[in-house]
C-alpha positions in Angstrom: -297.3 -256.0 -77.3 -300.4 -253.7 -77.6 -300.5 -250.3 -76.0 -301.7 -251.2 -72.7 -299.5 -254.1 -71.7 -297.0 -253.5 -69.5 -293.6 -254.7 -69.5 -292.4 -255.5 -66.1 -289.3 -252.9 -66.3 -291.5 -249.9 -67.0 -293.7 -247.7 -64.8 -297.5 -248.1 -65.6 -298.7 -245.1 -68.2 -301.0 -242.9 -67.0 -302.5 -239.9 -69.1 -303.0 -236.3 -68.3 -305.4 -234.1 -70.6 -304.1 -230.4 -69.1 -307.4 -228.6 -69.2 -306.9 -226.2 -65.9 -305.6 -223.1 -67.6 -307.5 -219.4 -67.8 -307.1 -219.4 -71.5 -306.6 -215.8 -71.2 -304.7 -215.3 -74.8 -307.6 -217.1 -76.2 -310.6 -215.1 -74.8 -312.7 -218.2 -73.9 -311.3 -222.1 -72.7 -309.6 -224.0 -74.9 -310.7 -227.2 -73.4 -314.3 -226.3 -75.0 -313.6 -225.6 -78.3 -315.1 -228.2 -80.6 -312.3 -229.2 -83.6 -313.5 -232.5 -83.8 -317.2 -232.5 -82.6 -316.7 -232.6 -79.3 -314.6 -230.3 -76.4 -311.2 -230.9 -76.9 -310.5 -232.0 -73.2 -312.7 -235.0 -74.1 -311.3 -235.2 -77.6 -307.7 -235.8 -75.5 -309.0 -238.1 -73.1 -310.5 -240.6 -75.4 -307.4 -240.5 -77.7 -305.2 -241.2 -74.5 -307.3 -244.0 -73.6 -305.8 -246.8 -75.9 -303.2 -245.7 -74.7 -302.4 -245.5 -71.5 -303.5 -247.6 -68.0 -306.3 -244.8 -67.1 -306.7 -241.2 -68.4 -307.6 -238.1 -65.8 -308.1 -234.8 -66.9 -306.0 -231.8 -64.7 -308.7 -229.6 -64.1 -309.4 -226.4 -61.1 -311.9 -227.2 -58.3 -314.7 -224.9 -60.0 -314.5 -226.7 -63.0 -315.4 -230.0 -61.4 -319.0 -230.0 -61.7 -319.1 -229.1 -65.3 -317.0 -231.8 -66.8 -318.7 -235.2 -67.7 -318.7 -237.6 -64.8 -317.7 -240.3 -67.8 -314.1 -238.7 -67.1 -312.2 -239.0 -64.6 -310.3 -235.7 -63.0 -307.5 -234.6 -61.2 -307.2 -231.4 -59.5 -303.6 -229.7 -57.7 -302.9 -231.4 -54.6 -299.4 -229.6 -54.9 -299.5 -225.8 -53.9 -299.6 -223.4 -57.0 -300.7 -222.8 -60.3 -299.7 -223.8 -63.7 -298.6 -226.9 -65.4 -296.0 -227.6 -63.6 -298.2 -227.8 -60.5 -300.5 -230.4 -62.4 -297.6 -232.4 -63.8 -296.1 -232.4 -60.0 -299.6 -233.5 -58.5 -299.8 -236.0 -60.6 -297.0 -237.8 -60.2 -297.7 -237.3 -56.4 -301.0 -239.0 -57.3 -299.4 -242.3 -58.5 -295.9 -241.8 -57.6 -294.7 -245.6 -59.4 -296.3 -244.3 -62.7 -295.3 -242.1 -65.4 -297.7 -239.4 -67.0 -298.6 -238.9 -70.5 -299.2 -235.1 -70.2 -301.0 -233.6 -72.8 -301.8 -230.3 -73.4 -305.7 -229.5 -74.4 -304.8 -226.8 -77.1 -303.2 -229.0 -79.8 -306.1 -229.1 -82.4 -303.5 -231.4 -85.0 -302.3 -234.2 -82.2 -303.1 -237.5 -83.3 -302.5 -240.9 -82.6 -299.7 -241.9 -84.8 -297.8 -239.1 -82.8 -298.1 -240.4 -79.3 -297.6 -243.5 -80.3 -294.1 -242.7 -81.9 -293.6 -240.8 -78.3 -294.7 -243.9 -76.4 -292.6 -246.5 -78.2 -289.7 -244.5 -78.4 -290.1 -243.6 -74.2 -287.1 -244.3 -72.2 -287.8 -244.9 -69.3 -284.0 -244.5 -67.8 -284.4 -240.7 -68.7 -286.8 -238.4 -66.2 -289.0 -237.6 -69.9 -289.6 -238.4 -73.1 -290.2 -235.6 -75.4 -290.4 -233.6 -78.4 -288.6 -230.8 -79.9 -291.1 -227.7 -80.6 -290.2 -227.1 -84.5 -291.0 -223.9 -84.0 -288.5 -223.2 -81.5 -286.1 -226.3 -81.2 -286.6 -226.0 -77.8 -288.3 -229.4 -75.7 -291.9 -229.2 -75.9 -293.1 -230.3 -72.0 -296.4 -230.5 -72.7 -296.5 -233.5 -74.8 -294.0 -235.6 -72.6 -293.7 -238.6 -70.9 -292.6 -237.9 -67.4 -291.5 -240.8 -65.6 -291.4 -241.4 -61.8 -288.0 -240.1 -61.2 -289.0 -236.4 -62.5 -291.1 -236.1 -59.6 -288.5 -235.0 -57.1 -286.6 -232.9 -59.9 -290.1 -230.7 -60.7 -289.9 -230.4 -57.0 -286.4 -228.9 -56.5 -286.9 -227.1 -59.9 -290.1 -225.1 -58.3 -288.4 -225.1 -54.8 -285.4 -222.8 -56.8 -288.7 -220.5 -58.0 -289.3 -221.8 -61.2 -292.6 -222.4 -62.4 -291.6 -223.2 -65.9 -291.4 -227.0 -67.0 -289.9 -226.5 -70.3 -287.1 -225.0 -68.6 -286.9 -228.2 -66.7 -286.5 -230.1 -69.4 -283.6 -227.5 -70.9 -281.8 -227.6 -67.2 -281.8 -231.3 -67.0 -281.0 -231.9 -70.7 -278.8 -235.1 -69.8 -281.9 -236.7 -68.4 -284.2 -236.0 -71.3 -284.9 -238.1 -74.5 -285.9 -235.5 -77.1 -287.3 -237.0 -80.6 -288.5 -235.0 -83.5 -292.2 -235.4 -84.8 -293.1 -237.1 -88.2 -295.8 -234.3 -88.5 -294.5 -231.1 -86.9 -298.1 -229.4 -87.4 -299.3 -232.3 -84.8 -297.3 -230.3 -82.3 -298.7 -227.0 -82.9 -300.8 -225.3 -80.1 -303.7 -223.1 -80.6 -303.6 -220.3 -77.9 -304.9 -217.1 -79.7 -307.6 -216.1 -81.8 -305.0 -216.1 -84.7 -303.2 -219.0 -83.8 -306.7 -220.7 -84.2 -307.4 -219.3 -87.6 -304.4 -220.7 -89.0 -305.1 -224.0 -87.3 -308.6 -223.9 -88.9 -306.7 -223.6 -92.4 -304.5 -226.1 -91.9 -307.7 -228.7 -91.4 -309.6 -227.3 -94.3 
């Protein structure tokens, strides 16, 4: 069974590049930096797109007309900010799929990790994630979230919480967590510094 093929027991897989954020940490979007000759939010997209039944990048309204019409976007349709918010309006987007939600500020993702995500996805859990090995805690922005998480993000930001990793911790029970092959795949690139180091790890 390739990728894309769908058993009949499982949700559809639909991907989410998150490229909505301030970058504030960073100075200047993540989504733009070029790791791999070309902005990362596009880098994301066109790995996600073996991958998954259609790809949408999570994006805010004013960032509409500067992304490439070639991609499709997504903006909040649920009230807020965050990722949590994007995760949420997704799901309300195509509430019978589940989301491959990526973040757009991991410069060492590649395809042999979300494929080891994907074919180890359970589907009877609300998500399918990874621990962070750089704090053992769930790392929610490289999950599958399935259809069923929809109404426990709700509740979960209903009770004021705006976090989605915390989510993940609260409903542990519900979770499939797996550990990466290459933990430096699952490092994020949010500072200046963090992108130095990332920049030595490539070289």
């Amino acid at each position: 069974m390739t990728s894309k093929e769908h058993n009949n027991k499982e949700p559809l897989l639909y991907g989410l590049v998150l490229a909505g954020g301030k970058s504030v940490r960073m100075g200047h979007d993540k989504g733009l930096i070029q790791w791999h000759g070309k902005e990362q939010r596009y880098y994301v997209a066109d790995m996600l797109r073996p991958l998954c039944t259609d790809v949408f990048i999570s994006c805010r309204e004013e960032q509409l007309r500067e992304i490439d019409p070639e991609y499709r976007t997504l903006t909040d349709t649920v009230e807020g900010a965050g990722p949590l918010i994007a995760i949420l309006s997704a799901l309300k987007e195509k509430p019978d799929a589940a989301w491959l939600v990526v973040a757009c500020d991991l410069p060492l993702l590649d395809t042999a990790t979300l494929e080891y995500l994907i074919k180890n996805r359970d589907t009877n859990c609300i998500a399918t994630t990874f621990e962070s090995p750089f704090d053992l805690l769930p790392e929610p922005l490289i999950t599958i979230w399935e259809p069923s998480s929809y109404e426990v993000l709700l509740n979960h930001i209903s009770e004021g919480f705006k976090c989605p990793r915390k989510a993940l911790i609260r409903n542990s029970a519900r979770v499939k967590i797996l550990v990466a092959k290459d933990s430096n795949a699952l490092k994020n690139a949010n500072t200046p510094e963090d992108a130095a180091e990332v920049k030595d790890l490539m070289k």
